[in-house]
C-alpha positions, 0 to 999 in steps of 0.5 A, spaced: 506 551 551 511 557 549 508 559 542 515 560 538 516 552 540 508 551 538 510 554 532 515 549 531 511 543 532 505 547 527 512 547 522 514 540 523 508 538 522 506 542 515 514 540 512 513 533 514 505 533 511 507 536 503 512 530 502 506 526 506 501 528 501 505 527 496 508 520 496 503 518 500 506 517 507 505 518 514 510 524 515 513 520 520 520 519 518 522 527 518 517 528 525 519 524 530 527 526 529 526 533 530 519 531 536 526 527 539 530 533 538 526 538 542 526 534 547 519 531 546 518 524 551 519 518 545 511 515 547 509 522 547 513 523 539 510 517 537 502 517 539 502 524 536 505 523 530 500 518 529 494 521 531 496 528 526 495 522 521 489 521 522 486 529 521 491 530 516 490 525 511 482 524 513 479 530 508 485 527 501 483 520 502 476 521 502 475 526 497 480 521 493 477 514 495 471 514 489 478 515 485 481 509 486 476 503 483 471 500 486 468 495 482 470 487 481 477 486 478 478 494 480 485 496 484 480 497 491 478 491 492 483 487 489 489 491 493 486 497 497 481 493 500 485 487 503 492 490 504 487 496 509 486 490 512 493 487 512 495 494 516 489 495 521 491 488 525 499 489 524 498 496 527 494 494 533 500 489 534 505 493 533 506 497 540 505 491 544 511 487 540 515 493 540 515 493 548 516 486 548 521 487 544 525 492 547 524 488 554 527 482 551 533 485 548 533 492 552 534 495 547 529 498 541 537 497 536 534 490 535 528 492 531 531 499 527 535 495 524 530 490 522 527 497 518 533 498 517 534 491 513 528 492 509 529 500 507 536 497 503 530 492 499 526 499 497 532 502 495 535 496 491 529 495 489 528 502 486 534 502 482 531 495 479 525 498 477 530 504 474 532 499 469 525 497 468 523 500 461 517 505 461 512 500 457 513 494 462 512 498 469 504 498 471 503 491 467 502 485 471 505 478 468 500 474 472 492 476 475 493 481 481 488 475 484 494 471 485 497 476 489 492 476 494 497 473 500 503 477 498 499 483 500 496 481 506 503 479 508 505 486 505 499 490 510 501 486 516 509 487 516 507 494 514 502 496 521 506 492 525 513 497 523 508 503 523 506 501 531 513 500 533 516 506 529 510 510 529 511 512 522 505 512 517 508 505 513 508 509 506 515 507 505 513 499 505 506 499 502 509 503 495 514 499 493 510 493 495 505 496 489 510 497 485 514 491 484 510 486 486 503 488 485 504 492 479 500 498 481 500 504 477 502 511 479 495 514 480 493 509 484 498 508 489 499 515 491 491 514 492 492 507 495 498 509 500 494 515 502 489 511 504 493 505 507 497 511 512 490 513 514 487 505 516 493 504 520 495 511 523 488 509 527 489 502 528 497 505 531 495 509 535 489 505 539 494 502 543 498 508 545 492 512 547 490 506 552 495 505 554 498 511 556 498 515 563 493 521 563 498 525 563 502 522 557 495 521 553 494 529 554 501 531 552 499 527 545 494 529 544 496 537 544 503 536 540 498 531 535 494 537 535 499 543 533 502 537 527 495 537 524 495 544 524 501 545 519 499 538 517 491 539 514 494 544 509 501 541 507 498 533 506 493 537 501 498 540 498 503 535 496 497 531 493 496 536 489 503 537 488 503 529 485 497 530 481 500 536 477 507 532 476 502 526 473 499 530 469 506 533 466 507 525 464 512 525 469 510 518 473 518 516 472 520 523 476 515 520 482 517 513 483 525 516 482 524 521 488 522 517 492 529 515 494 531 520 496 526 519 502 529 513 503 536 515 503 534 520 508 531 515 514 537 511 512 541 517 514 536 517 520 536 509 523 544 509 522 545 515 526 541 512 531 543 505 531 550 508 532 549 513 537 550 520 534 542 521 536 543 528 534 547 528 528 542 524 525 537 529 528 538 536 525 540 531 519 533 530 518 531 537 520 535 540 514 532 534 510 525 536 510 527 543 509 531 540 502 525 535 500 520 542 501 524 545 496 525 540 491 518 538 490 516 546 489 521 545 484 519 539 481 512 541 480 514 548 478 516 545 472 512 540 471 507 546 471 510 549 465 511 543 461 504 543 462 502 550 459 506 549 454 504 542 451 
């Protein structure tokens, strides 16, 4: 593989990973356009760019893991515990219902519109917590037990998109725990790390098996420049989101993370209207514009902090 292409691939990967880590997502949504913009295979872009989630999230989940709460009534077993779960069995599935799918209606359009449908719930459901007064946010108005069936279902939606898009799912997990189960900040970016991690493993499996030998090594080397970049810029981003809390600035967190959504709307839209590049370099120059932000974003959060 030529080394300035390589190089790019290892730069994807670290771009994608800082917002990953920060928000606690796969990475998915800047990778695969700009793997597809290369001319990289669609199976190969999708196996690689969950296998790069694997290493990338590994060493921030574990070291955040004790963090989350792990005693009876804690946000590990209530939440964690079950929607892992949930997204293990989603994801397994997902790759052999995207390939019946696609057989049925000869076409993928059917299920990105479907992603499409639910990234117009997160918005709207982002703009309604905007209008949810500060002192309301994080609370529950019923025990977090009585919510076990939504996060099972929640989980496995999750997995199922993840496998069939090759994306991490922190885009549907988020607003699952902000909206419905009522999760503090802190714990959802600890939780939708750990979530990205379950169901990247579970995702991949059956790309991996069912794979030619020849696909499963293209994978594996992309997979393995992704995680190059990825390892240091996931790290990063969590960082990132730890100093942004720690300046008291959870609003700023929940409210950015539009931005990510409005971005792969831009994405899926260009696709399901074939302006497949278009939507492409769109992304690119998304990821460049979401790295900038962030750094900006924790700069002054960091001089808040000095000064108080």
């Amino acid at each position: 593989m030529d080394p300035l292409f390589s190089a790019l691939i290892v730069l994807i990967g670290f771009v994608a990973s800082v917002s990953g880590g920060f928000w606690g997502l796969g990475g998915g949504w800047l990778i695969l356009p700009c793997l597809f913009l290369v001319n990289i295979d669609v199976k190969v872009a999708i196996g690689a760019c969950l296998l790069q989630m694997i290493p990338t999230t590994f060493p921030t989940v574990m070291r955040q893991l004790p963090d989350i709460g792990w005693k009876k009534g804690g946000w590990g077993l209530v939440v964690a515990l079950p929607l892992c779960i949930a997204c293990t069995f989603g994801g397994v599935l997902g790759d052999p219902l995207g390939t019946l799918m696609e057989k049925l209606f000869e076409s993928r359009k059917i299920h990105q519109s479907m992603y499409l449908l639910l990234l117009v719930w997160i918005l709207y459901d982002l703009h309604k917590q905007q209008n949810t007064h500060p002192s309301e946010r994080g609370k529950s108005d019923k025990p977090l037990n009585n919510k076990m069936k939504q996060t099972f279902i929640g989980g496995f939606v999750t997995g199922l998109v993840s496998g069939f898009l090759g994306i991490g799912g922190g885009s549907m997990t988020r607003p699952l725990m902000t909206s419905v189960l009522k999760v503090p900040e802190k714990q959802i970016g600890q939780i939708a790390r750990l979530a990205v991690l379950v169901t990247a493993v579970a995702g991949s499996i059956p790309y991996l098996l069912t794979s030619s030998a020849d696909t499963r090594s293209q994978m594996l080397i992309v997979g393995a420049l992704l995680t190059a970049g990825g390892i240091v810029g996931f790290s990063i981003g969590a960082k990132m989101h730890s100093i942004v809390l720690k300046a008291g600035k959870d609003h700023a967190a929940r409210k950015s993370f539009g931005l990510i959504v409005f971005m792969v709307m831009g994405g899926l839209i260009c696709k399901l209207t074939d302006l497949i590049l278009v939507g492409q370099v769109i992304m690119g120059l998304s990821g460049a514009f979401i790295l900038v932000y962030l750094g900006v974003l924790t700069f002054k959060c960091r001089k808040t902090i000095e000064l108080s």
